[in-house]
KOLTI-222317 format. One record per residue (C-alpha): residue in one letter; chain; x, y negated, z negated. Coordinates in steps of 0.25 Angstrom, whole numbers, always signed. Last residue first. Layout:
# residues N
<rec vexti="A" lummi="A" east="X" north="Y" up="Z"/>
...
This chain:
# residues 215
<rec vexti="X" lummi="A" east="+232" north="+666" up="+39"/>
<rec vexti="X" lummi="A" east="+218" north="+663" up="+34"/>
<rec vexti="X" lummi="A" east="+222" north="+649" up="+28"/>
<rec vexti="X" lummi="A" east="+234" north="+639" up="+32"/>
<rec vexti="X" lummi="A" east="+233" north="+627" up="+21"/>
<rec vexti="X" lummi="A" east="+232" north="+612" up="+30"/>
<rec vexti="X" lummi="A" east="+241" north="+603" up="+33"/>
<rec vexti="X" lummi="A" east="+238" north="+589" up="+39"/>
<rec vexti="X" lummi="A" east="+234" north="+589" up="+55"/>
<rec vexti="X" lummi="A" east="+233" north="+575" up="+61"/>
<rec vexti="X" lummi="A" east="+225" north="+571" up="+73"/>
<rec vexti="X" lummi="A" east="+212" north="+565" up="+65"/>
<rec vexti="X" lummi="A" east="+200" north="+570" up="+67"/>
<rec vexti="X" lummi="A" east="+186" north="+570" up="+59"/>
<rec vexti="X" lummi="A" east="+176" north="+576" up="+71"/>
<rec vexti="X" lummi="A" east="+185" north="+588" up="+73"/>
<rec vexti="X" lummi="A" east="+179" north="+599" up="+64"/>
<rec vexti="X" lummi="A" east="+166" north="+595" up="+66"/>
<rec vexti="X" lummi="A" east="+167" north="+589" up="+81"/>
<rec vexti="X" lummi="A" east="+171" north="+606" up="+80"/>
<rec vexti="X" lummi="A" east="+158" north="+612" up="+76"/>
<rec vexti="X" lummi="A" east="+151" north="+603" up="+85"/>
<rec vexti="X" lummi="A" east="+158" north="+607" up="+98"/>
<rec vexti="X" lummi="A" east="+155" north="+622" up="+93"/>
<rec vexti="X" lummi="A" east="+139" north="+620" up="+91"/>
<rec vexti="X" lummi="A" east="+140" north="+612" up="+105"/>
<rec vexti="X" lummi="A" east="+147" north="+622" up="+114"/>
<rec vexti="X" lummi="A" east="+157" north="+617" up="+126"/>
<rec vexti="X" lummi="A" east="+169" north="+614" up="+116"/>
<rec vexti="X" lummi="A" east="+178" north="+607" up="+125"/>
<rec vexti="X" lummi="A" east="+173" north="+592" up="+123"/>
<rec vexti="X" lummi="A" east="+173" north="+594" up="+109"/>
<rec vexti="X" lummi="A" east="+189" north="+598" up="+108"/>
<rec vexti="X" lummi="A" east="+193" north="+583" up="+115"/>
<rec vexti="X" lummi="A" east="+197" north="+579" up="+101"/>
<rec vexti="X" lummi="A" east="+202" north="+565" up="+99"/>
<rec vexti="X" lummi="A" east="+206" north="+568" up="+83"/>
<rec vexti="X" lummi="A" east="+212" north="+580" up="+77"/>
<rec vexti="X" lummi="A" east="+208" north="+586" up="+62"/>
<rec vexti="X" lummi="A" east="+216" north="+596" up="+58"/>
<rec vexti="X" lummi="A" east="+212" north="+594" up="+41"/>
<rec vexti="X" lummi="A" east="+196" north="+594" up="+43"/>
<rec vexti="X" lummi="A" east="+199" north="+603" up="+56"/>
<rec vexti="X" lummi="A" east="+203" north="+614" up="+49"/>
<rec vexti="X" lummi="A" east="+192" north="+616" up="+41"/>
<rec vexti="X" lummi="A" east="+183" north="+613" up="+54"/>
<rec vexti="X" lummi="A" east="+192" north="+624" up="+60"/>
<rec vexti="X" lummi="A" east="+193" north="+635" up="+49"/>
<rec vexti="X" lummi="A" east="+177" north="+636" up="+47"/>
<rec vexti="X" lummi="A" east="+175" north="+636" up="+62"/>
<rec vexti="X" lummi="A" east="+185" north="+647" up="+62"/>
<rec vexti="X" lummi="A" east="+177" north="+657" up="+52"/>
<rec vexti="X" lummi="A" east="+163" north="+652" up="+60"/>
<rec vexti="X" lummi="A" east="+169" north="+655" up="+72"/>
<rec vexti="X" lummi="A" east="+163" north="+644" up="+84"/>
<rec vexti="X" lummi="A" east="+170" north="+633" up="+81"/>
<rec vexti="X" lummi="A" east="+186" north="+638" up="+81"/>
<rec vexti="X" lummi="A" east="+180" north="+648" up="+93"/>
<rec vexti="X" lummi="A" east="+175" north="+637" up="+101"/>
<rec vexti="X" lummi="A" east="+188" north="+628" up="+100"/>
<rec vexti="X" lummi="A" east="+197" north="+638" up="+102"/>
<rec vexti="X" lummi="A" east="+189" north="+643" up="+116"/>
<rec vexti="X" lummi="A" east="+188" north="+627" up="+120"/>
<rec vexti="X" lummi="A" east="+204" north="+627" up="+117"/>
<rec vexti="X" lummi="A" east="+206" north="+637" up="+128"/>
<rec vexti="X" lummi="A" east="+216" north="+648" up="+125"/>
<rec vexti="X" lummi="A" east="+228" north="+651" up="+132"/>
<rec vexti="X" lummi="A" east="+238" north="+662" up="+132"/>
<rec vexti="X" lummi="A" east="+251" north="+661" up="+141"/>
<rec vexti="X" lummi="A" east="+257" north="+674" up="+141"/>
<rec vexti="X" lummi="A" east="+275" north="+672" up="+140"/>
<rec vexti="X" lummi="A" east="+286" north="+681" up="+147"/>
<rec vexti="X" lummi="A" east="+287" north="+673" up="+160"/>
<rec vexti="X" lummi="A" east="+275" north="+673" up="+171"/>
<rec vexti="X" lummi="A" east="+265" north="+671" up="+163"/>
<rec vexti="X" lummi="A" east="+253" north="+678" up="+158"/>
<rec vexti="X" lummi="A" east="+241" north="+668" up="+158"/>
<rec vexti="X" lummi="A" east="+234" north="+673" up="+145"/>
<rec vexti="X" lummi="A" east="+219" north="+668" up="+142"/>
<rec vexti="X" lummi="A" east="+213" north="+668" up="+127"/>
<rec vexti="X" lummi="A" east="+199" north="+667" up="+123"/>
<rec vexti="X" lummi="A" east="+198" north="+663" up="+106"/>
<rec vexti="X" lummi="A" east="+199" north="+669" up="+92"/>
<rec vexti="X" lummi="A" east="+213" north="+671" up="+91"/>
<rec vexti="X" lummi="A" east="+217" north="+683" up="+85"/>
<rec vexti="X" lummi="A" east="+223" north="+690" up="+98"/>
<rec vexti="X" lummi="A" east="+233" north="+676" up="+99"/>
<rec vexti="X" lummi="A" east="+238" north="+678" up="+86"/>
<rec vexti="X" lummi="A" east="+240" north="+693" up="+89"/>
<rec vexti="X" lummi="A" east="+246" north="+689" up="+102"/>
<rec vexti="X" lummi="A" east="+256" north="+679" up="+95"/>
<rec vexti="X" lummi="A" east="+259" north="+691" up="+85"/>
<rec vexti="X" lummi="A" east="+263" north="+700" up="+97"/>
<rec vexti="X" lummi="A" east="+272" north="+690" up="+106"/>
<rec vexti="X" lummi="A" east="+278" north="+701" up="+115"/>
<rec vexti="X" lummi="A" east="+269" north="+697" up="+125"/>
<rec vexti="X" lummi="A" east="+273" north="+682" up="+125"/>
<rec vexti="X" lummi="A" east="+265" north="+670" up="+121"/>
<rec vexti="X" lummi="A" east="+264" north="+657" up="+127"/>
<rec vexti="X" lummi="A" east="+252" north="+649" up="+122"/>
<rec vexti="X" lummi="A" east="+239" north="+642" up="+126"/>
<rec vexti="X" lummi="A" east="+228" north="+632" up="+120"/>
<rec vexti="X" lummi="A" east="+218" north="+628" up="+131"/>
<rec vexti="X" lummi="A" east="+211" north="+614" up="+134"/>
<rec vexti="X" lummi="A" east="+217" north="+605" up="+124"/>
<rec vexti="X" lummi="A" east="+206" north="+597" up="+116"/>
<rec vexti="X" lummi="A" east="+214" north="+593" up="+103"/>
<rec vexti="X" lummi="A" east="+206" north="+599" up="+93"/>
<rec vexti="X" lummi="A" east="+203" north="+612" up="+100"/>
<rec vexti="X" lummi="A" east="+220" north="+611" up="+101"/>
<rec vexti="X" lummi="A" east="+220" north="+609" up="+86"/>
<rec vexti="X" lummi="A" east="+212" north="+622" up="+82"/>
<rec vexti="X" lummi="A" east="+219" north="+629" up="+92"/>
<rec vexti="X" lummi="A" east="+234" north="+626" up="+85"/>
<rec vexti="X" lummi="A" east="+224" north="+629" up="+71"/>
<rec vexti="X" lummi="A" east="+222" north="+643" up="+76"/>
<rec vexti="X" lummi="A" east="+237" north="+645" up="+82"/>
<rec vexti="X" lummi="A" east="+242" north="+641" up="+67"/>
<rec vexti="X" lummi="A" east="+232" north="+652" up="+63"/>
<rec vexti="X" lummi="A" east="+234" north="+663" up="+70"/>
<rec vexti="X" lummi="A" east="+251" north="+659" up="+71"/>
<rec vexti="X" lummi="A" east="+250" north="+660" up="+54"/>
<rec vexti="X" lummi="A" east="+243" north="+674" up="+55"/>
<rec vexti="X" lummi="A" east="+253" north="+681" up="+46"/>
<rec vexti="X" lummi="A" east="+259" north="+688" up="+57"/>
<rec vexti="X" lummi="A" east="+270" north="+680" up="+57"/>
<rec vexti="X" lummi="A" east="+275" north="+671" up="+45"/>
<rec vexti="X" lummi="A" east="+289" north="+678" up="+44"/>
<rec vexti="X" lummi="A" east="+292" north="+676" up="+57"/>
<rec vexti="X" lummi="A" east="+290" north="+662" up="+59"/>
<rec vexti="X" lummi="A" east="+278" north="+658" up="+66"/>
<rec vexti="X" lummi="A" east="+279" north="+650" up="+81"/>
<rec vexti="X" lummi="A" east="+266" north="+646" up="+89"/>
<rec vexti="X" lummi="A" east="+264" north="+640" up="+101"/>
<rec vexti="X" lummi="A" east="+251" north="+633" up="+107"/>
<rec vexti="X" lummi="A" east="+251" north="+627" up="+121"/>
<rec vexti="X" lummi="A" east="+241" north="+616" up="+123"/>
<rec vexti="X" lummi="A" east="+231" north="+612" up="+134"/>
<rec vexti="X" lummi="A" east="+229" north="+597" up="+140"/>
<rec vexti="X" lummi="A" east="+241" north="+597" up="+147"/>
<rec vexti="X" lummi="A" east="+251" north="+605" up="+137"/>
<rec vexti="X" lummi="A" east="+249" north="+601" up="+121"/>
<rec vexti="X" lummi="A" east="+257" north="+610" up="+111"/>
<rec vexti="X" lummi="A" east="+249" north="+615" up="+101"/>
<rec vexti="X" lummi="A" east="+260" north="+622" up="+91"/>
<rec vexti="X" lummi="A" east="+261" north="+632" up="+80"/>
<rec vexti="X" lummi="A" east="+271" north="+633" up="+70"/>
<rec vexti="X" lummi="A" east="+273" north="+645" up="+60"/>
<rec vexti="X" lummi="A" east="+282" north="+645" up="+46"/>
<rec vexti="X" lummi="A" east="+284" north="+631" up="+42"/>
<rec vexti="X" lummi="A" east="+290" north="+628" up="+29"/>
<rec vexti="X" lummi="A" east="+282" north="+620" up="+20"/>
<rec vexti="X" lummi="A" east="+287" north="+626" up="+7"/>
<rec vexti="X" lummi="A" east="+273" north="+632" up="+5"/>
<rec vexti="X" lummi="A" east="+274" north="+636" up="+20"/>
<rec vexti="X" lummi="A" east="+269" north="+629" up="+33"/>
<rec vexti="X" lummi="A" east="+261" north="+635" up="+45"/>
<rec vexti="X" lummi="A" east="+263" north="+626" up="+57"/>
<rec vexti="X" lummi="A" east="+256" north="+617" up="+66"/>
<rec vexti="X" lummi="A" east="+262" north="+610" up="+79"/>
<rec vexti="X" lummi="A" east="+251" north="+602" up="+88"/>
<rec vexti="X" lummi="A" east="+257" north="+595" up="+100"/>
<rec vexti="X" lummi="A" east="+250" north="+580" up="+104"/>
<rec vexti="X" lummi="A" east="+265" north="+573" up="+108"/>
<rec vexti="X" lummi="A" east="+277" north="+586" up="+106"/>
<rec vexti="X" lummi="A" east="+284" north="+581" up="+94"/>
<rec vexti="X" lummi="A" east="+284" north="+596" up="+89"/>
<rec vexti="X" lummi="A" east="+289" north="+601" up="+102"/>
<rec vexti="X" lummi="A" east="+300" north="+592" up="+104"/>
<rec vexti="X" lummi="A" east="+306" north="+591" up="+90"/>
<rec vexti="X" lummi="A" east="+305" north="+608" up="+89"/>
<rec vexti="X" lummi="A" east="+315" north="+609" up="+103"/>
<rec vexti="X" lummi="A" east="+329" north="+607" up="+98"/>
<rec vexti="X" lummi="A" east="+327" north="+609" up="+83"/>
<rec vexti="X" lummi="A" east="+321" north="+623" up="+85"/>
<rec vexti="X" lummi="A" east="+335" north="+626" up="+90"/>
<rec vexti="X" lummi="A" east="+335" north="+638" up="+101"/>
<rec vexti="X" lummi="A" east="+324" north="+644" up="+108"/>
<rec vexti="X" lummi="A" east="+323" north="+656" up="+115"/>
<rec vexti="X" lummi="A" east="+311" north="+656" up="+124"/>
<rec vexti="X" lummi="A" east="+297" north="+660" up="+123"/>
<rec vexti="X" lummi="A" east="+294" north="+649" up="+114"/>
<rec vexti="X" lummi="A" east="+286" north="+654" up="+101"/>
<rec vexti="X" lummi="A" east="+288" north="+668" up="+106"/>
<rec vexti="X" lummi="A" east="+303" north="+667" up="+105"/>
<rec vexti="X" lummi="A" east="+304" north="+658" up="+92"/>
<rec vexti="X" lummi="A" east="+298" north="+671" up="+85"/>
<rec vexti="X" lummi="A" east="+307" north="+680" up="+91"/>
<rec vexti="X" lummi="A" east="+319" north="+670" up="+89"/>
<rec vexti="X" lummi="A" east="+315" north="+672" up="+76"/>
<rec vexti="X" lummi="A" east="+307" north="+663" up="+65"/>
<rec vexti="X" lummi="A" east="+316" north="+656" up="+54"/>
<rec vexti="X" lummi="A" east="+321" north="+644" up="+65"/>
<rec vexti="X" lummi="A" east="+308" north="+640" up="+69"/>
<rec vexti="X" lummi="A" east="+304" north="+638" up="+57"/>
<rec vexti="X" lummi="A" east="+315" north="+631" up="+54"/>
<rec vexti="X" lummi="A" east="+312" north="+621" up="+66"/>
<rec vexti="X" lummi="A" east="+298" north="+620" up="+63"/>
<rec vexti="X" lummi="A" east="+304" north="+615" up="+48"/>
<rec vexti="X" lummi="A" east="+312" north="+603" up="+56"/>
<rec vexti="X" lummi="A" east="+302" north="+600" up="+64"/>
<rec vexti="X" lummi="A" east="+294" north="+596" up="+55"/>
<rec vexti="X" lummi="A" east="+294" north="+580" up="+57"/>
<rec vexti="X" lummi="A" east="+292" north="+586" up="+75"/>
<rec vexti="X" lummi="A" east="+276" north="+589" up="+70"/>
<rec vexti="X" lummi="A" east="+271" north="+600" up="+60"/>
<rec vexti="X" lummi="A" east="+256" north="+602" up="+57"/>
<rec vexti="X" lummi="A" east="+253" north="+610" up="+47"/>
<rec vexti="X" lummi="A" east="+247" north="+623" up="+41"/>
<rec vexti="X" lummi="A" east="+249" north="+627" up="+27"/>
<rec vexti="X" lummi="A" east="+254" north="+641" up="+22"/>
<rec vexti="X" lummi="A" east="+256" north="+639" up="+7"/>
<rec vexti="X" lummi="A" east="+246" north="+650" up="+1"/>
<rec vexti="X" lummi="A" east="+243" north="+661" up="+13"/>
<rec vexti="X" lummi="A" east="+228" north="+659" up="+14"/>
């Protein structure tokens, strides 16, 4: 466990220290985040992260300054996930993580499929995607950009069924705890569908902080 390194959730009331960690990372960076040139983070961070049933966590410091963000953005019953770490935080395994606890909650919150945008020049987000645990389907696009998705039933199975990730989501889900579930209704497997009305079964939709482990 790197000390200091905290998980949490952010909202449009931090806007201000998403926007200055969107100013430290390059335009590289920013580039494979949103696939376009972008300019002030003030004139497009209040929309996103006021967006009604979005998810955004980040990786926070010991001086609480926020160094990756990661977002579940809800899109007709599935949910884009995006990911943005400054430059001097990559490859250290903070997207792999964020992405995981990203799944975690769209297991929680009963959205069909998880997908994102990724562009083949994007190395590290292939190597995050590589180290994910669960099927994923590309749909090339016509632009610049590979779609990959991932269905949620897939996340939730692999979350219950490894004994190393079983430990980390029923951990998790003591502090993540989300309430109205649909997940159950997806998990085909008895044994799996009992693991997670474990880890589900006391919910309430907030997300407090918790320490970042194994990254």
């Amino acid at each position: 466990m790197r000390q200091g390194l905290r998980i949490v959730r952010v909202d449009q009331d931090d806007e201000p220290r998403v926007a200055a960690l969107h100013r430290r990372c390059s335009a590289a960076a920013r580039w494979h985040r949103y696939h376009r040139a972008m300019g002030d983070p003030d004139t497009y961070l209040g929309p996103l992260l006021s967006r009604p049933h979005a998810v955004h966590l980040a990786v926070q410091d010991s001086r609480k300054r926020l160094v990756a963000i990661g977002h579940l953005l809800p899109d007709d019953g599935d949910a884009e996930a995006a990911l943005l770490v400054e430059d001097t935080w990559q490859n250290r395994g903070l997207g792999t993580r964020l992405l995981g606890e990203l799944g975690r909650f769209a297991v929680a919150l009963g959205v069909r499929e998880v997908y994102g945008l990724v562009h083949p020049d994007d190395a590290r987000m292939a190597a995050v995607l590589h180290r994910a645990d669960v099927p994923l389907h590309t749909v090339p696009d016509t632009g610049s950009a590979t779609t990959v998705r991932a269905r949620t039933q897939d996340i939730g199975l692999a979350l219950a069924s490894s004994p190393a990730r079983r430990g980390w989501w029923q951990r998790g889900a003591r502090k993540h705890r989300v309430s109205g579930s649909s997940v159950l209704s997806c998990v085909p497997e008895a044994g799996v569908q009992r693991v997670l009305r474990r880890s589900l079964e006391n919910a309430s939709p907030t997300c407090g902080t918790r320490t970042v482990q194994d990254v």
